[in-house]
Every structure is written in C-alpha cells, then in structure tokens.
C-alpha positions as CSV (number, residue, x, y, z in Angstrom):
1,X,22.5,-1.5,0.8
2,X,22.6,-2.3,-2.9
3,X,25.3,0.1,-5.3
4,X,22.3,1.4,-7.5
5,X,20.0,1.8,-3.9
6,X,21.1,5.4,-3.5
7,X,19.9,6.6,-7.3
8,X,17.0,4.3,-7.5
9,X,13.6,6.1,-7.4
10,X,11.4,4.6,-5.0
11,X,7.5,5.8,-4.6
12,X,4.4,4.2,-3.1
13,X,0.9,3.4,-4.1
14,X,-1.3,3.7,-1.5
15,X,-4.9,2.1,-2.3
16,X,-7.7,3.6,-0.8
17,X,-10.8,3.2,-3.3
18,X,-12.4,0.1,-1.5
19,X,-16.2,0.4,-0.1
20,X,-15.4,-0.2,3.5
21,X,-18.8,-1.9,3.4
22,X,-18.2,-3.5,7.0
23,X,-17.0,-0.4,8.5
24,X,-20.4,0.9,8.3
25,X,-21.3,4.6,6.4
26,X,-18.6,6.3,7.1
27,X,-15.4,6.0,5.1
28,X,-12.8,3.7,7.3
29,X,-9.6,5.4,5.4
30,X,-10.8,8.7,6.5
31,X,-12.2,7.9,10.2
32,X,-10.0,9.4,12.5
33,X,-7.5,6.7,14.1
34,X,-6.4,7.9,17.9
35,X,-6.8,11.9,16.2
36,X,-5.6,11.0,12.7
37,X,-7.4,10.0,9.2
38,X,-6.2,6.8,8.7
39,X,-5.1,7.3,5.7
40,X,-2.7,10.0,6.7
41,X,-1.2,7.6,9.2
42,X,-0.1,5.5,6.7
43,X,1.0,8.3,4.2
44,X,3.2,9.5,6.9
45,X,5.0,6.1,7.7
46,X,5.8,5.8,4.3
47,X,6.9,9.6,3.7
48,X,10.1,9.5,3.0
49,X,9.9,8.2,-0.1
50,X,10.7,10.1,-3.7
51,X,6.9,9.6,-4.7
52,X,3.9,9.4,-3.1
53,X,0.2,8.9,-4.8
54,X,-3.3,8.0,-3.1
55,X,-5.4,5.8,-5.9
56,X,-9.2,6.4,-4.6
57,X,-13.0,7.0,-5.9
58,X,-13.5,10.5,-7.8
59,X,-15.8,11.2,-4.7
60,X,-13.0,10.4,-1.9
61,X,-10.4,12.9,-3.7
62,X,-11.6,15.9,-2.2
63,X,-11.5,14.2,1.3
64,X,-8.1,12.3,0.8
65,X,-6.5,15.5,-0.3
66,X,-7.7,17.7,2.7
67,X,-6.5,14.6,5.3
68,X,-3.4,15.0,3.5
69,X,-2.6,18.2,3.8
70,X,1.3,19.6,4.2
71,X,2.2,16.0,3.1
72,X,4.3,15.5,-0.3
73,X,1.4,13.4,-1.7
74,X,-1.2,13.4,-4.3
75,X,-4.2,11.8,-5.3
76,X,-5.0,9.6,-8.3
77,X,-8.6,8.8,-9.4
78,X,-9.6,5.3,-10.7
79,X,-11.2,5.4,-13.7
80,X,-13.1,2.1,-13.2
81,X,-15.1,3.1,-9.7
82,X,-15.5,0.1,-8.0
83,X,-13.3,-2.6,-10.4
84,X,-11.3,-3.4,-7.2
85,X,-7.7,-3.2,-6.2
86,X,-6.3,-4.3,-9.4
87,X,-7.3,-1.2,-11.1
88,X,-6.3,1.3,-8.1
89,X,-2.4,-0.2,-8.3
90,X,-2.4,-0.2,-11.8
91,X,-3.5,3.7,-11.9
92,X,-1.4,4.4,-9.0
93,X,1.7,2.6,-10.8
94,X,1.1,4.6,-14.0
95,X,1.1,7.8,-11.9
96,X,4.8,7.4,-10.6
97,X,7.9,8.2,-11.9
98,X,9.8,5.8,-10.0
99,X,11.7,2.5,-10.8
100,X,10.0,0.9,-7.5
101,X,6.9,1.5,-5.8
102,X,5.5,0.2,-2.5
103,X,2.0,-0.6,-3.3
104,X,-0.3,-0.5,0.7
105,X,-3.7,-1.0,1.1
106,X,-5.2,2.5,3.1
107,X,-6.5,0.4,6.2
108,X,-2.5,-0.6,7.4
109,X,-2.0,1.9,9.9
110,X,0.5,-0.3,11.4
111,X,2.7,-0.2,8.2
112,X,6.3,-0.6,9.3
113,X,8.9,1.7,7.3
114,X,11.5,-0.3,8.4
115,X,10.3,-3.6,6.7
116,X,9.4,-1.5,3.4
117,X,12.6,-0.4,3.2
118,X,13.7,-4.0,3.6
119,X,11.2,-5.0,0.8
120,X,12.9,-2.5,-1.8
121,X,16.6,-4.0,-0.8
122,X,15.0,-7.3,-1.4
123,X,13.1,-6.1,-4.8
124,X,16.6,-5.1,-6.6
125,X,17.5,-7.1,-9.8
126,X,14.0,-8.6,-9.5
127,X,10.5,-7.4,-9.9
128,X,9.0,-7.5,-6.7
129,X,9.5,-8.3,-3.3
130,X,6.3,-10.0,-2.0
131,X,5.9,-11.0,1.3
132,X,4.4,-14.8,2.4
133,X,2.2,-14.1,5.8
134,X,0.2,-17.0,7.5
135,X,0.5,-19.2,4.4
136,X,-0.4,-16.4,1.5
137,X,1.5,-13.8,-0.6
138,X,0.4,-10.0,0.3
139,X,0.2,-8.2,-2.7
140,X,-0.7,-5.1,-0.8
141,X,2.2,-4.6,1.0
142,X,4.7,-5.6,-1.3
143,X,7.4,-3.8,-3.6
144,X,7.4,-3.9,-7.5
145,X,9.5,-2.9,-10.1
146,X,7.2,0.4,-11.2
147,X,6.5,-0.5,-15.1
148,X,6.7,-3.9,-14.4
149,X,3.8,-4.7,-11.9
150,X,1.8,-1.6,-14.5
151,X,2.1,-3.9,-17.1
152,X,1.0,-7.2,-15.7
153,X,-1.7,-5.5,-14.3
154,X,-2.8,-4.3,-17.4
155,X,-2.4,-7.7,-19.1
156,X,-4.2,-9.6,-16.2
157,X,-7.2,-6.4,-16.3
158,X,-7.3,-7.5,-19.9
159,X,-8.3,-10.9,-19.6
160,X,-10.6,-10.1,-17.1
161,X,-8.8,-11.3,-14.2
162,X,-8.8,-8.6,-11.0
163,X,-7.2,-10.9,-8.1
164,X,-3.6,-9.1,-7.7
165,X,-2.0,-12.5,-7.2
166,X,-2.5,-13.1,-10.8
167,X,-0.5,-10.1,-11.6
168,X,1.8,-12.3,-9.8
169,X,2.4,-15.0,-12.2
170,X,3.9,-12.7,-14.8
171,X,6.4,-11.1,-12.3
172,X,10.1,-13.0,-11.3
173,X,9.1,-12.0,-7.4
174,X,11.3,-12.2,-4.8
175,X,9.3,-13.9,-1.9
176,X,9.8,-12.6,1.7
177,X,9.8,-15.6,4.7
178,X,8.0,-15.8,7.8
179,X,11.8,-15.5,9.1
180,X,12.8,-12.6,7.3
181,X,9.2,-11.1,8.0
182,X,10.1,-11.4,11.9
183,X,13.6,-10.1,12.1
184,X,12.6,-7.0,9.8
185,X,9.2,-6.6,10.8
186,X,6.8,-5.5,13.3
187,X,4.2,-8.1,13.9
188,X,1.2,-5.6,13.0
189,X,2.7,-4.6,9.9
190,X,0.3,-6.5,8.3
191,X,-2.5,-5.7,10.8
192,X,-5.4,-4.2,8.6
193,X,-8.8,-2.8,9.9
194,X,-11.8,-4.1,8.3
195,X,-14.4,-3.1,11.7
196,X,-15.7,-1.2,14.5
197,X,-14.1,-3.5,16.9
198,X,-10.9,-3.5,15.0
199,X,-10.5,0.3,14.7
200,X,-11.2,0.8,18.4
201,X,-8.7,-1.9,19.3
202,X,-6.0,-0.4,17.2
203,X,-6.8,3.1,18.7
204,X,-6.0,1.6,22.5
205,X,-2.7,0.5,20.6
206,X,-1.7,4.1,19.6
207,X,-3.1,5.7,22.1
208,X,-0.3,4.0,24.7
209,X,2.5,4.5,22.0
210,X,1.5,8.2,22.3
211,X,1.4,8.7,25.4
C-alpha cells in the first residue's frame, strides 16, 4: 500500500442516468439481476468505500433510493437530464468529499473490488488511474483524483465537448495494461449489460455463483 493510502478518502460515483433505450421500457439499472436491482449490485461491490453517491435522472431518484435501501449511499440528481455521462461524473464528483473517487457506469454488475482497489494504489501521486481494455481507455471504470477529474469535466462541458475521454487530456493519468488488468482483474469486470440477451446471460452467471 502507499504511506498516505490509509488517510486518503476514497468514494465512488456510480452513473446511472442513461436511457437504457435498448433494454426496452423498463429501466435496466433497476431490473432485478438474479433477485437484485442492478444497481444495488454494484453499490454493494463497491461498499466499502468512505463515500458513496448514485448520479441519475430527477425521476430515477425515488427508485434508486428504495433499491438502495440499508446501504451507506445516496443519490445525486443531474441537473442537465439527458446531457450524458459527462455531466452525471461531474455532479457525482462535486457531491464527494473524498480525495479519490471511483467513477462506474450502473450496468457493471460484474465490478471487481479487488481491481478498484488496485486502480486507487495505481491513482496515487497522479490523477487517475484509467484502465486500456481491448484497445480503448474506460473512463467508467477508472479512478480520479476527486477535484481534479470535477474540474476537467467542467472545462471540457464548457466547450461543449461531453465524450469523457476528453476529460482525459487535461488529467496526468496513470494508464492500467492488458497485463496488469489480468493479474488484478476479473475478466467481466468490465462486462456491461446493454440487452435482454445480455441481462439473462449474466443472470445464469450469478445464479451458479449463488448457488
């Protein structure tokens, strides 16, 4: 461990205001996952962290918050419905009281603790640990320096610019190999669930773990 790991604040940012337009009507954070919201799945992998705050739609809150319940977490509401996950990690980030923050999208039920951890230890003295999967950086599950990833999201919303990579560019960032990603990592940390098919796969998956 790094000598400042064990009085460094560390929170997370988990984003959950996306449409889920393939999903269908329903909203996929909230869809119960083998008896579980999604949403909470995630939450509770990354639960033992100082902070914990949900950025989602005005109209999710109320939902989130009950499929949350008993968990040290919160909800944050975007103010720009819709703007995309640019403004849900900025709000999140400005919600924290941390010195790091794991930013993860809502629809990573696979999220491995383990490897987050191993993202903060790789994020000291910089401002992010972000890791490199198949060829390209994945800002949504990555680690930032808290008030440094706010403000270069705020500087990238003001020039218009929403992709999270561009918040990027302004960052010194730590970048995580395919090698470190496998001997830290579960292979479906970065599994995310975009269908049906997806969702129904990834419930065979935890319905064996739990068995």
């Amino acid at each position: 461990m790094t000598p400042d790991s064990q009085t460094t604040r560390r929170g997370c940012v988990i984003v959950a205001g996306g449409r889920s337009t393939r999903f269908g009507e329903q909203d996929k954070v909230l869809a119960d996952l083998a008896g579980v919201p999604m949403v909470r799945r995630v939450a509770e992998r990354l639960s033992g962290l100082d902070e914990l705050v949900v950025s989602c739609r005005a109209d999710q809150t109320a939902a989130i918050e009950r499929a949350l319940a008993g968990m040290d977490g919160r909800c944050v509401e975007d103010p720009e419905p819709d703007g995309g996950p640019m403004v849900g990690v900025h709000t999140g980030l400005q919600a924290l009281d941390t010195d790091y923050a794991a930013v993860v999208a809502a629809d990573m039920p696979f999220v491995d603790a383990a490897f987050v951890s191993q993202l903060f230890e790789r994020a000291a003295g910089h401002d992010a640990a972000v890791p490199r999967h198949k060829g390209w950086l994945q800002p949504t599950q990555a680690v930032y320096r808290t008030d440094a990833m706010a403000d270069a999201c705020a500087s990238a919303l003001s020039r218009g610019d929403r992709e999270l990579r561009a918040a990027l560019a302004a960052l010194d960032c730590a970048v995580v190999t395919a090698d470190e990603i496998r001997e830290y990592a579960d292979p479906r940390t970065f599994t995310n669930l975009n269908t049906r098919e997806e969702f129904a796969a990834a419930e065979r998956a935890l319905d064996a773990e739990e068995r």
